[in-house]
C-alpha positions, 0 to 999 in steps of 0.5 A: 459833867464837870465836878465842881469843888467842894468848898470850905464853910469858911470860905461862904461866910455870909459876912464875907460877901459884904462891905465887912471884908479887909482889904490888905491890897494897895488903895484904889482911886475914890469913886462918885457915890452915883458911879456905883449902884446899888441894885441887886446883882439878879436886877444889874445882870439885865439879859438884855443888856448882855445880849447887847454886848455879846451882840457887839463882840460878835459884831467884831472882825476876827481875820479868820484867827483861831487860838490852838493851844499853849506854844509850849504844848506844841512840839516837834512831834504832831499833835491833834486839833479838832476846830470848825468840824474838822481835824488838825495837826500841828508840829514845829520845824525849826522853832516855826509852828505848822499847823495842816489836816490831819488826813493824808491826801493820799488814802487818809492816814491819820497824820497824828501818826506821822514821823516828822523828818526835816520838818515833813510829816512821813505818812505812817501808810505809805511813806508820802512827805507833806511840807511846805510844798503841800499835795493837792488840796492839802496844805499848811494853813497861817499860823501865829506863835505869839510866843505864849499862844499858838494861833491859826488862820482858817476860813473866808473872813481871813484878812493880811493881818495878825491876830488882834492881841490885847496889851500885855504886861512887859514882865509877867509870870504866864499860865495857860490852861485848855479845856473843852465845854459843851457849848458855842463860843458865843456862851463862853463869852456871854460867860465872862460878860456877865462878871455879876456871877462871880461873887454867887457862883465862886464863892471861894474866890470872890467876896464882892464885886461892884460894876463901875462903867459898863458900856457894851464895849468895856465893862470896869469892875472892882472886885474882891479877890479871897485870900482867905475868909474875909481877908481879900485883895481889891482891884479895879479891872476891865473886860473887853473883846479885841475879837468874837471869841476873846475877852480879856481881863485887865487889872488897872488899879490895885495890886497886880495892875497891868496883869491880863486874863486872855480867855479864847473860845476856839470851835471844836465842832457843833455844840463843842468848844475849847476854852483856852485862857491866858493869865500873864500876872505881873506886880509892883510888890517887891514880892513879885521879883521872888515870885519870878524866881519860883516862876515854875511853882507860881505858874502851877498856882495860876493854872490851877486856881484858873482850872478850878473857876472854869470847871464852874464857868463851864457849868453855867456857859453848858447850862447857857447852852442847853437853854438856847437849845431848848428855846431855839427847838420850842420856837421851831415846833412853833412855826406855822406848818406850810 
């Protein structure tokens, strides 16, 4: 059970939530009256429509990529992964990520436990070295640090290419955070593609939002971001997935143009997954540069404010789950007995 933030009155006054906010970001480009509508969220947030575009994400090539962690989470010691039912280690050998079954070929040691001597993992049991050479069937699977997340290649639909990465800023400030929900991939993606929610399920941090364009591949928004009451910050933003389990944000127009939220959905076992996001935030304010110089405590800020959304967004991609589950068992007791 995830516990959801206690919010401020004052950060749920109904007059914040409508057109009477003020606006102190840059301006944004005009807009058709018709490139708006002006149905309600509960009628725009068609079931349909995002099963539709889930139905594309998942359609996409993945090339057997699976986001593992943060790059500076992995450390020259072994850490454990669980992904696709089954346990992982990943270490570094001279800066290189190495990423292998966490079970000795030998009698099954937990290599969590292992020394790493000249870049090889030492089983805690019997002293046999695992490196580059692999034993048997055990052996270093393909991994990608592109250098603020660490990636690793498992499966049949492995393709020779790297992992699809989506534009990033040139000069950003990065935060990642990793945490596990009770659901599929999938429910954490139809999370994200389902922006409508946002003004209704995080009040503290959303005051409006209006869909511009929305196409099963890209989705343009333009949000109101809550700095405090109804003093909020205007953008214009994209979401898309470059892979199944990506979707990233992107902001095009307004303060913060070119920063990017990265949100991965990476497979622990059945009914479990790890939500790793990304936010590489950059600007055009003269602020930005003082900002980078206390980079450390911005990043704090960023993974905290990032935290705080995904303890409610995990809540609605669980409860996604439970009602799949739910339809998925009901459907089964209604098959004709043979």
């Amino acid at each position: 059970m995830h516990r959801r933030p206690v919010i401020p009155s004052f950060l749920t006054d109904p007059m914040a939530k409508n057109d009477q906010i003020i606006n102190i970001g840059l301006p944004l480009p005009s807009r058709a009256p018709h490139a708006v509508s002006e149905r309600p969220d509960w009628q725009q947030a068609a079931p349909v429509w995002i099963d539709k575009a889930l139905a594309y994400s998942q359609s996409l090539p993945s090339g057997g990529w699976y986001v593992v962690d943060s790059s500076e989470q992995i450390g020259t010691k072994p850490r454990p992964y669980r992904i696709c039912g089954e346990d992982w280690v990943a270490w570094r050998h001279q800066g290189e990520v190495r990423f292998a079954p966490a079970s000795c070929p030998h009698l099954g040691a937990d290599l969590a436990c292992a020394d790493v001597v000249e870049g090889k993992l030492r089983c805690p049991w019997h002293g046999l070295l695992l490196g580059a050479d692999g034993h048997g069937k055990w052996r270093l699977q393909p991994t990608f640090d592109d250098g603020t997340l660490v990636w690793v290649q498992l499966g049949d639909d492995a393709d020779d290419k790297p992992p699809r990465l989506a534009p990033r800023p040139a000069v950003s400030i990065d935060g990642v955070i990793r945490q596990e929900a009770v659901c599929e991939p999938e429910d954490v993606i139809a999370n994200r593609l389902d922006p409508w929610h946002g003004v209704h399920f995080h009040p503290h941090s959303f005051t409006r939002l209006k869909i511009l364009e929305m196409t099963p591949e890209i989705i343009t928004i333009r949000v109101a971001y809550r700095v405090i009451g109804p003093i909020c910050v205007e953008v214009d933003a994209t979401f898309h997935c470059p892979d199944p389990r990506t979707i990233v944000m992107t902001i095009i127009a307004g303060d913060g143009k070119g920063s990017v939220v990265s949100t991965h959905a990476t497979p622990i076992e059945a009914g479990r997954t790890a939500v790793v996001e990304a936010t590489f935030a950059t600007s055009e304010r003269v602020g930005f540069r003082y900002a980078r110089l206390a980079s450390g405590i911005t990043k704090k800020f960023i993974e905290a404010r990032a935290r705080r959304l995904w303890v409610e967004d995990a809540e609605y991609a669980e409860r996604r789950y439970k009602v799949r589950a739910s339809k998925a068992k009901d459907a089964k007791r209604r098959l004709p007995k043979v």
